[in-house]
C-alpha positions in Angstrom: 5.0 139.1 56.4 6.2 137.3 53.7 4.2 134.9 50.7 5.8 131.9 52.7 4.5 132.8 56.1 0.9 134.4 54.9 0.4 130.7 54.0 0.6 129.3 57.5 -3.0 129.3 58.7 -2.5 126.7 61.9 -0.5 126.8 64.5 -0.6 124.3 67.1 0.2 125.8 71.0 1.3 122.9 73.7 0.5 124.3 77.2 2.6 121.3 79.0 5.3 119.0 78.7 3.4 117.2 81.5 0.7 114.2 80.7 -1.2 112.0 82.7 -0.2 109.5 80.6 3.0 107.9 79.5 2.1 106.0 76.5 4.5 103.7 75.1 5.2 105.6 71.6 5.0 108.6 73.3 6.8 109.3 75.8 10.3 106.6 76.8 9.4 104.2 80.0 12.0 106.6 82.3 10.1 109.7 80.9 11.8 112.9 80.3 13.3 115.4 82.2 10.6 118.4 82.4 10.5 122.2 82.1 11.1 124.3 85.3 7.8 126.6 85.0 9.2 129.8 84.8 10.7 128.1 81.8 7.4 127.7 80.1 5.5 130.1 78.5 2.9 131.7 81.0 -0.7 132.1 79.7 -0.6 135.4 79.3 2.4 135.2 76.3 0.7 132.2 74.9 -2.4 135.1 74.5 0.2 137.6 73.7 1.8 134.9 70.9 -1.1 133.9 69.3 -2.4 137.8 68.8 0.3 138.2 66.7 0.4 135.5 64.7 -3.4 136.2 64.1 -2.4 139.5 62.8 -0.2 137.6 60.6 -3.4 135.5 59.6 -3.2 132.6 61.0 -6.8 131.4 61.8 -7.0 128.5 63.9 -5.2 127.6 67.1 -4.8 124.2 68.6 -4.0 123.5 72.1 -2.3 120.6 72.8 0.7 119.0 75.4 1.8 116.9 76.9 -2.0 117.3 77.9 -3.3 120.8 77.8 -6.5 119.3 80.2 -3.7 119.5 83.1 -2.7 123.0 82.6 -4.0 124.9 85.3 -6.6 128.3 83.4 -7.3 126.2 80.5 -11.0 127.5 79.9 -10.0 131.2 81.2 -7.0 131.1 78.1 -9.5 129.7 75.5 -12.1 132.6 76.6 -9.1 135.3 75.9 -8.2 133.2 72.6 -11.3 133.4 70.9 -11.8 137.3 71.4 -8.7 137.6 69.3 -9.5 139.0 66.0 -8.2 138.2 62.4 -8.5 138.9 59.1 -11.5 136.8 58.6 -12.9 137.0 62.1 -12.1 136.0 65.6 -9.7 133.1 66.0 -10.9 130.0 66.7 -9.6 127.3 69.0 -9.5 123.8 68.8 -7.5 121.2 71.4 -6.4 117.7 71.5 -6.6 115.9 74.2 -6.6 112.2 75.8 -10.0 112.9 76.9 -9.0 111.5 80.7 -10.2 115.1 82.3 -13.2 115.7 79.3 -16.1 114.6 81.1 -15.4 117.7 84.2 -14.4 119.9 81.5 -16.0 119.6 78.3 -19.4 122.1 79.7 -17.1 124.9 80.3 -15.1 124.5 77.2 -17.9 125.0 75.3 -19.0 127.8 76.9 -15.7 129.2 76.8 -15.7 128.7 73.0 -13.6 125.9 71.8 -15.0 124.5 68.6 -13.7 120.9 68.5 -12.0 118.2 69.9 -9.6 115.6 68.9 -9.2 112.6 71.3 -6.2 110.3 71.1 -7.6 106.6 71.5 -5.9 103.7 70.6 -7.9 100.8 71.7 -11.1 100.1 72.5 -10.5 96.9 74.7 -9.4 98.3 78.5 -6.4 96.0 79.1 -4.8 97.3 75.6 -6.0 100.5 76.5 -4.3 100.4 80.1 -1.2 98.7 78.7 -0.2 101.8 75.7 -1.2 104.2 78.0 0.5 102.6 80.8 -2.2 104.5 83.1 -5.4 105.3 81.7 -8.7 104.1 82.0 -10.9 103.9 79.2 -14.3 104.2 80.8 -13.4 107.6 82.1 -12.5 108.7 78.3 -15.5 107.5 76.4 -17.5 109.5 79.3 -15.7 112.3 78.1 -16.7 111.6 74.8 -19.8 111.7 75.2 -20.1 114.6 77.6 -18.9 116.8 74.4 -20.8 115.1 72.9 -23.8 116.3 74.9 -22.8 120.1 75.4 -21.7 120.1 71.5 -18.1 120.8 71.6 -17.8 121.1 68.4 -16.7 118.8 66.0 -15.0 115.5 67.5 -12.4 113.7 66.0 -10.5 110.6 67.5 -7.1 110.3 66.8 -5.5 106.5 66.6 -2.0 105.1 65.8 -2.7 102.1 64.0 0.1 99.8 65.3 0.5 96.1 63.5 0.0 93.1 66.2 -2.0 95.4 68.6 -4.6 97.3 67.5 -5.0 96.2 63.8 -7.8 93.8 65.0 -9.5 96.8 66.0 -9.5 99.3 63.2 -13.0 98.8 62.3 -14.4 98.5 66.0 -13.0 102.0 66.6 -13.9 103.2 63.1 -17.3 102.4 64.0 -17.8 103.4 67.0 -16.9 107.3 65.4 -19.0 106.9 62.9 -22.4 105.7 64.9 -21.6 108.8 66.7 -21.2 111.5 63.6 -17.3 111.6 64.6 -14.4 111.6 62.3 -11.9 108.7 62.5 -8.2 109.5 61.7 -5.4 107.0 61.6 -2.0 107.6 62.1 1.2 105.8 61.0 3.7 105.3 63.9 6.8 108.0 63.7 10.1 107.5 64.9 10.3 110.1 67.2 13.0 110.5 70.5 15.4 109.1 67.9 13.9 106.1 66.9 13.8 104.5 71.1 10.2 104.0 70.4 10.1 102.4 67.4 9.7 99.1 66.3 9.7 98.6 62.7 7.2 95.1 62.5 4.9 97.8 64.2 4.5 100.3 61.5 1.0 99.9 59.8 1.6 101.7 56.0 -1.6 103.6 55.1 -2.1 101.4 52.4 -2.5 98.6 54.8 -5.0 100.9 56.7 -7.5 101.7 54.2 -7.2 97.9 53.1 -7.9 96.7 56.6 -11.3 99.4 56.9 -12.5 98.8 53.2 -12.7 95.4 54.6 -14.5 96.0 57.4 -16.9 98.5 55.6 -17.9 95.8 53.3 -16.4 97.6 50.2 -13.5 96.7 47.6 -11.8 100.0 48.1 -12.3 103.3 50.0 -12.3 106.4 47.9 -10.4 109.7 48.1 -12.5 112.4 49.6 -12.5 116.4 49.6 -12.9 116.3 52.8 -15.6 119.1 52.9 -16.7 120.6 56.0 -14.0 119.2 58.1 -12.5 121.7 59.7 -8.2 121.9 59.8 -7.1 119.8 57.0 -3.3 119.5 56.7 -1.4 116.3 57.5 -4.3 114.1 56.8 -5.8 112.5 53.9 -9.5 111.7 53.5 -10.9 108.8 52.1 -15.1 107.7 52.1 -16.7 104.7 51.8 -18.0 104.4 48.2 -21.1 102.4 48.9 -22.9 99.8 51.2 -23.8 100.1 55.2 -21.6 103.0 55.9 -22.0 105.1 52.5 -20.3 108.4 53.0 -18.4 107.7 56.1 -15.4 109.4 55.8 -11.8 108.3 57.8 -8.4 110.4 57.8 -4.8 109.3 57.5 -1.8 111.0 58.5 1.3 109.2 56.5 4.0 110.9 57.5 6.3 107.6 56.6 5.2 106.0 53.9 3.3 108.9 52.3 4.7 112.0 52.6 2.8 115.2 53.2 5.4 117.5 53.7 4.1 120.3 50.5 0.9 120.8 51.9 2.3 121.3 54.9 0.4 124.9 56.7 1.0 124.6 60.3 3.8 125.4 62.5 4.3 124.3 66.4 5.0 126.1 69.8 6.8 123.7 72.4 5.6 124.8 75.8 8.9 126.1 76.7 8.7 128.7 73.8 10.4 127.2 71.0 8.9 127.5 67.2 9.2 124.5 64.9 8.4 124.8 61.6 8.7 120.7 61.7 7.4 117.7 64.3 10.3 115.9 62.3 13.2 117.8 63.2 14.8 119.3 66.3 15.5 122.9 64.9 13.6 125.2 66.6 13.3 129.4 66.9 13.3 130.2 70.9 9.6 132.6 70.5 10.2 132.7 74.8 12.8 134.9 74.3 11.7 137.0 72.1 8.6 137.9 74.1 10.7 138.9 77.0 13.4 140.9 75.4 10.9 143.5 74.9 12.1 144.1 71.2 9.0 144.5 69.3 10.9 143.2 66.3 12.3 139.9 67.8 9.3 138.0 67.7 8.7 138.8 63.7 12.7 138.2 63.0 12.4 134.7 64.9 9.6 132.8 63.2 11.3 134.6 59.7 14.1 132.3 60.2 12.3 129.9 61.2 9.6 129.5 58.3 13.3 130.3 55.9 14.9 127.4 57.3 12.0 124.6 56.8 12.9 122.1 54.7 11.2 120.3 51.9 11.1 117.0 53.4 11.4 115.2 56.7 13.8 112.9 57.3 12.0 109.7 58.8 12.5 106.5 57.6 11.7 102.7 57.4 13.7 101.4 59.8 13.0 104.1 62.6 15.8 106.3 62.0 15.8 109.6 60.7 13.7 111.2 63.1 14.2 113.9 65.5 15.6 113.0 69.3 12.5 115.3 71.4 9.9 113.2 72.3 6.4 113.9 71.1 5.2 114.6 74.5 8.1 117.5 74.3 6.4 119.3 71.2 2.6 118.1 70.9 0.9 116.1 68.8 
């Protein structure tokens, strides 16, 4: 492989274009029109898949959806995953998940060998909680939580999109409920994916705005850039710390994708669940990897994710006013 590709080290795998959810920047009210399952990639290719792009040295795998918890041999799959050797070792696996199914599953994930969690979350406060989701249940997910918690899944992180006039007031309750639990808190700036239908402009919190509103809360003029050490899978986010006070040394991620872009340090490339390869969440160009495994052409799969990984381009094309984006659905390609 070439210097562009031996640079990838993370590719993110979604198992399902289903959810038990249907949050509101998600997934559109009507939902989408799913994959026929023979149109998905069984669990065996996903094994198959990830082998080679281990070979290729990539070194950490992400499962996501939809919401991987509803794919049926999730533990079994992360068991084969993380017997698959690379250059440094066996691969290991990570997942993100809306913690709804955690609490029945986290014992056997652990013992299966995934080493960390991320858990969407984007209120603390049931109704708000119930409303976004426009299902879930909050009581079930902080179980969940806590359940990894108590096996040691690994390290937790809780993933939240910080969205202006509903769950700004909150920033610091769920920043402190992460860090009174030794988890990582990571906000994220609201995208305008599905071509902009979910967007609302007033909504967008700017990561400036972010570390302003958790500064304040943290009791501190400003948060501080951070190296982020010993957090495993840096890419999108930035890492900031509290300088001083109460919560000295906390640490909080921000993925920016609008109003700070990240696209340089960009190492990771996704798998939709039907197959496709983007090197891009922003954009609809993808490489069709399904294929490839079944042609039975043992150079397919490498001539695929080459044109792929040629093809990325330097920047997304997202803007301000929720255009710009790519018309899938995040549901459609994982987040």
């Amino acid at each position: 492989m070439d210097q562009q590709q031996r640079r990838v080290r993370y590719l993110r795998v979604s198992l399902t274009d289903r959810c038990n959810y249907r949050c509101t920047y998600c997934m559109p009210e009507e939902g989408i029109e799913h994959r026929h399952r023979d149109e998905l990639l069984s669990l065996e290719e996903v094994v198959r898949l990830c082998a080679v792009f281990a070979r290729w040295g990539v070194e950490r795998v992400r499962l996501t959806g939809g919401e991987p918890t509803v794919r049926k041999g999730l533990v079994s799959l992360v068991t084969a995953l993380r017997q698959l050797p690379t250059p440094k070792g066996k691969l290991e696996v990570v997942m993100t998940t809306n913690g709804e199914r955690l609490e029945a599953l986290a014992e056997s994930l652990a013992r299966a060998g995934l080493s960390g969690l991320t858990v969407s979350i984007d209120s603390m406060r049931p109704d708000r909680f119930r409303q976004i989701t426009r299902r879930g249940a909050l009581a079930r997910v902080l179980a969940g939580i806590e359940r990894a918690r108590a096996v040691g899944l690994g390290t937790i992180k809780l993933n939240t999109v910080a969205l202006r006039g509903f769950n700004d007031d909150e920033l610091g309750e769920i920043t402190e409920y992460a860090w009174t639990r030794d988890m990582v808190p990571r906000f994220i700036e609201l995208m305008p994916m599905a071509a902009g239908r979910l967007f609302v402009p007033g909504e967008l919190m700017p990561a400036s705005e972010i570390r302003s509103a958790i500064a304040t809360f943290a009791e501190v003029a400003e948060l501080v850039p951070d190296e982020a050490r010993g957090i495993a899978g840096l890419g999108p986010a930035t890492y900031w710390r509290v300088p001083g006070g109460r919560f000295a040394g906390r640490r909080l991620g921000i993925i920016a994708a609008m109003t700070e872009n990240f696209c340089n340090t960009c190492n990771r490339l996704r798998v939709s669940a039907s197959g496709q390869l983007h090197a891009c969440l922003a954009r609809d160009e993808a490489g069709d990897l399904r294929g490839a495994l079944r042609s039975g052409d043992p150079g397919a799969l490498e001539e695929r994710v080459r044109a792929v990984l040629g093809a990325k381009r330097e920047r997304h094309g997202f803007a301000l006013d929720g255009t710009g984006g790519p018309r899938k659905a995040m549901i459609s390609i994982g987040g």
